[in-house]
Phi, psi and omega in degrees: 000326172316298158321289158316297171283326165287359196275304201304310196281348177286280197324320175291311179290275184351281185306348181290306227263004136350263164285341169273014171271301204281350116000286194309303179314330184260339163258352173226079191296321194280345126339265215307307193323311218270349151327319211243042155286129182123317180310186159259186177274354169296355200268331186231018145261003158280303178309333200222018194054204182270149174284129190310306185236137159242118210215096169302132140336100206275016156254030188153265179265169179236156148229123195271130161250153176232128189252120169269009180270159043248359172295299195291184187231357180242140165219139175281156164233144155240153181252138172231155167301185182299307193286352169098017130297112199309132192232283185206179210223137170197159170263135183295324197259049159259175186308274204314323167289330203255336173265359168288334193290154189231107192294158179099294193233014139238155181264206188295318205271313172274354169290296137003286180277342167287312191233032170086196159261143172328130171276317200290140166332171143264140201248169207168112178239102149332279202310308172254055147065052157234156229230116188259147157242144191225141183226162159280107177206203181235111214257130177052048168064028184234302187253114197271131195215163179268112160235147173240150177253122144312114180221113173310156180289000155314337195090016186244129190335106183225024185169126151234186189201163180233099125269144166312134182281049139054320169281351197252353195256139185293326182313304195285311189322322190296312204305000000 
């Protein structure tokens, strides 16, 4: 009877020890991603399926985004070269990326292309003529949070913000 259960308790920890091999790809995309900088892009829609967006570049180059919202809180950017090889894997929606956009200067279209499309309703405040987009993420990787872009009806960038996410608040869970 010993022997059966340690035979039993090996077989387990192997499948234990599997699955959590095969985790890491799903739980650390941008690790995996940035494996395969240098690959083409068939190498890294086989790791990683079709891309929500695709977006040529005007240097160039594309970016494939893999977006987890409107739920998730991360969209991956792969970046390719001219010849279509991944040059880099990143998650779009941390802080330091989301604080790159430029009030002023950028539109709808560079918004886009940096951190994909918007998952979320869009939004439309008449009174100060703007038009919002929200992505979900995690402000300094912590606080699960809302960033918005403002875009005046030109489309051009005039304002983004930092909220709390509304689905994390236990109060609004109860409603």
């Amino acid at each position: 009877m010993i022997p059966v259960i340690a035979n039993g308790a090996r077989r387990l920890t192997l499948a234990l020890g599997v699955a959590m091999l095969s985790a890491c790809t799903t739980l650390m995309p941008a690790q995996e991603g940035t494996r395969l900088v240098g690959q083409p892009q068939a190498a890294v829609q086989a790791a990683f399926g079709p891309p929500t967006d695709v977006f040529p570049l005007r240097d160039g180059t594309s970016r494939w985004i893999y977006s987890k919202q409107p739920l998730g809180q991360y969209a991956y950017g792969a970046d390719f070269d001219p010849s279509g090889n991944l040059t880099a894997f990143r998650n779009m929606l941390s802080t330091p990326e989301l604080y790159k956009a430029q009030v002023n200067t950028w539109t709808k279209r560079d918004v886009a292309e940096h951190f994909g499309m918007t998952r979320l309703p869009v939004d439309y405040y008449p009174l100060m003529r703007r038009e919002v987009w929200s992505y979900r993420f995690r402000h300094e990787d912590m606080w699960p949070s809302l960033f918005n872009f403002y875009f005046d009806d030109a489309g051009i960038l005039r304002q983004t913000q930092i909220t709390p996410d509304p689905l994390y608040d236990p109060a609004e869970r109860r409603r």
